[in-house]
C-alpha positions in Angstrom: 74.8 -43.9 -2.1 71.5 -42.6 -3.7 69.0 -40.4 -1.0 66.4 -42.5 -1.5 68.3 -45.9 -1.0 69.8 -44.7 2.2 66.3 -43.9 3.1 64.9 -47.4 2.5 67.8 -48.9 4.3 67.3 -46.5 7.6 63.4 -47.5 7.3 64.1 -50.9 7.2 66.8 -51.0 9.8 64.0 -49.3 12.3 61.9 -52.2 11.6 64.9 -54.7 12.5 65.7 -52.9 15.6 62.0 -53.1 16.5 62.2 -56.6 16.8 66.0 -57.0 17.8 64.3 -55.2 21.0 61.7 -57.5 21.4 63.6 -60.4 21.4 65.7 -59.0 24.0 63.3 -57.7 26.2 61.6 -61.2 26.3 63.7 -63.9 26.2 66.0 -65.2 28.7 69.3 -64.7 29.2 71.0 -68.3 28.2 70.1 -67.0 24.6 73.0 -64.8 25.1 75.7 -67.8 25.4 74.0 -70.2 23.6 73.9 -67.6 20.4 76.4 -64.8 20.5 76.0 -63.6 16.8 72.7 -62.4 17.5 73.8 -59.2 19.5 76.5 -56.7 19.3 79.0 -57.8 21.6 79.8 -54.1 23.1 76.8 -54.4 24.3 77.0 -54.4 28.0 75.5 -57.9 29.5 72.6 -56.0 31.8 70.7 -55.4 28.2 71.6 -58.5 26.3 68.4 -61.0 26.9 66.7 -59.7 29.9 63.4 -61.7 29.5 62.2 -64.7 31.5 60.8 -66.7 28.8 62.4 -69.7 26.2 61.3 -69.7 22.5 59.6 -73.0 23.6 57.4 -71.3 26.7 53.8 -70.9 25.7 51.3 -68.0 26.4 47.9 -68.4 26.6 45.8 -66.1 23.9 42.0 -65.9 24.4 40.6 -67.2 21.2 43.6 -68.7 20.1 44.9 -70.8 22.6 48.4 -71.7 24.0 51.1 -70.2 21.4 54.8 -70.2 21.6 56.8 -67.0 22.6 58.9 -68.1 19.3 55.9 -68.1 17.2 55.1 -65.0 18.7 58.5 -63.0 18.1 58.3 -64.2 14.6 55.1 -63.2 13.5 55.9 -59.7 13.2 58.8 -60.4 10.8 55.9 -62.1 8.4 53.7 -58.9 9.1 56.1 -56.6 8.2 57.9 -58.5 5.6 55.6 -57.0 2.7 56.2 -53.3 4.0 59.9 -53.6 3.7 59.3 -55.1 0.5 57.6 -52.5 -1.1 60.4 -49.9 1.0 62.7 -52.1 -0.9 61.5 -51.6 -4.3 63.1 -49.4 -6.4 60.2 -48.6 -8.6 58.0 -47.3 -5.8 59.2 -43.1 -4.9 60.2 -42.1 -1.7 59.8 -38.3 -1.8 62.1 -36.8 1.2 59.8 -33.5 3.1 62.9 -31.0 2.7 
């Protein structure tokens, strides 16, 4: 595989791990039966949804009001959805600091 592809796909799968992690650290554990596909399942069960909250809780935001802890986990897939775009596209260099 091409240096600079591998190096788009290990930026990329930092940003997926970024919010694999959150998702874990906030929601409950129920998640964990209800959707097993979403984890690795060596993972041992102490770090597989150790949060308190449902996609459905709400938090409230001064300014914004009550939002959902779902809404909330997936805005930062929309904010970082151009970046991995543009990590994505060939035409844009990568240069590697070797």
């Amino acid at each position: 595989m091409d240096k600079q592809v591998m190096n788009r796909l290990i930026i990329v799968d930092l940003v997926v791990m970024d919010l694999t992690s959150a998702r874990h650290d906030v929601l409950e554990h129920s998640y964990a039966k209800k959707y097993p596909e979403t984890f690795e399942p060596s993972l041992k069960e102490e770090v597989v949804y150790i949060g308190k909250n449902k996609m459905t809780d709400t938090l409230a935001i001064p300014g914004f009001g009550a939002i959902s802890i779902g809404k909330l986990l997936l805005s930062p897939t929309r904010t970082y959805a151009p970046l991995v775009k543009a990590i994505l596209d060939p035409s844009i260099s990568m240069q590697s600091k070797e």
